[in-house]
N, C-alpha and C positions, 0 to 999 in steps of 0.2 A: 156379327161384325162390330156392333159394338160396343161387346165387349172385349175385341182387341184395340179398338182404340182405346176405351175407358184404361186396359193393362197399359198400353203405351205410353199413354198420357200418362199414367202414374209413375212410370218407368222414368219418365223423361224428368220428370219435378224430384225423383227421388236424387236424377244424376245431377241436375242443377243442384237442390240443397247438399249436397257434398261437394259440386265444384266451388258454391259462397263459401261454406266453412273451413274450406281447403284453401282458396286467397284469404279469406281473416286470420287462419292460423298463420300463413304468410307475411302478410304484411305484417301480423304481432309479432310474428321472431323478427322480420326486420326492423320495426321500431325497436323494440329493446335493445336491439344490437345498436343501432345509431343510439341510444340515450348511453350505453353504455363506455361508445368509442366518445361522444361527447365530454362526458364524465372524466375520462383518460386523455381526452385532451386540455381541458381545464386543469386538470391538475396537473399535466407536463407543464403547462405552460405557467404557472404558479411557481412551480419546484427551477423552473429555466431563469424565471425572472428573480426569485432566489438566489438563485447562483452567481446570477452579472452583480444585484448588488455584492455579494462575498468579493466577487473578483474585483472589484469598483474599489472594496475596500480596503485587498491585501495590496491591491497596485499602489494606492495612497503611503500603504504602508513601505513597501519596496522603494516609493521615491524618495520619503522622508528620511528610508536608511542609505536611500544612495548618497545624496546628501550632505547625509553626517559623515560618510566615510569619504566623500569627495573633502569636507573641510577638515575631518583629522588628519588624512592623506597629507595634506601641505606642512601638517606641524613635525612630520615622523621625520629625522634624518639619526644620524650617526651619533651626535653627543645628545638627543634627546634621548636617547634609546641606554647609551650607557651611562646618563644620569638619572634613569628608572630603575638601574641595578643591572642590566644585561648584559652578558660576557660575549665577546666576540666569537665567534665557532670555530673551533680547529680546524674540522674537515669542512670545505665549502664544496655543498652537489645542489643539483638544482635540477628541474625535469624542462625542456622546450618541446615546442609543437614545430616541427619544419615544415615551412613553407607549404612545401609540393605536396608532404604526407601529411594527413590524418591523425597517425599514429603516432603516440612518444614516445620519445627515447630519453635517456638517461643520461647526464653528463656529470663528470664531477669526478672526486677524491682527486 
């Protein structure tokens, strides 16, 4: 008799020390996994905050050229243009957007 227990008992510590190293190998692939999404988040967030300044920067850029073309805009007319050397166009066409459609159409000659 007891040497079935003695077996038992041995049976039973062999199955516990394989269910400890069974959660350790678990929880180790999950920590690695969390240091690794970590990792990937720190640097999305790096690579994110990167990019607002770019965009921070080209917007500065886009207003300082709106701007400019808002104050050349007011000097452009008809004898400014043909005292640059510009010759008036024979064929006048031009493309509009109507209203109601999306799509352009074509007018002119």
């Amino acid at each position: 008799m007891t040497e079935v227990l003695l077996h038992n008992f041995e049976y039973i510590m062999k199955v516990r020390e394989r269910i400890v190293f069974g959660l350790f190998a678990v929880i180790s692939v999950l920590f690695v996994g969390y240091v690794c999404l970590m990792e990937k988040t720190v640097a999305n967030s790096v690579s994110f905050r990167a990019t607002q300044n770019l965009a921070a920067k080209e917007d500065q850029t886009v207003n300082a050229l709106s701007s400019r073309y808002v104050a050349l805009q007011s000097g452009v007319s008809l004898s400014a243009a043909l005292a640059m050397g510009l010759q008036p166009a024979s064929v006048s066409a031009f493309v509009t957007v109507p209203a109601e459609s999306p799509a352009l159409s074509f007018n002119g000659f």
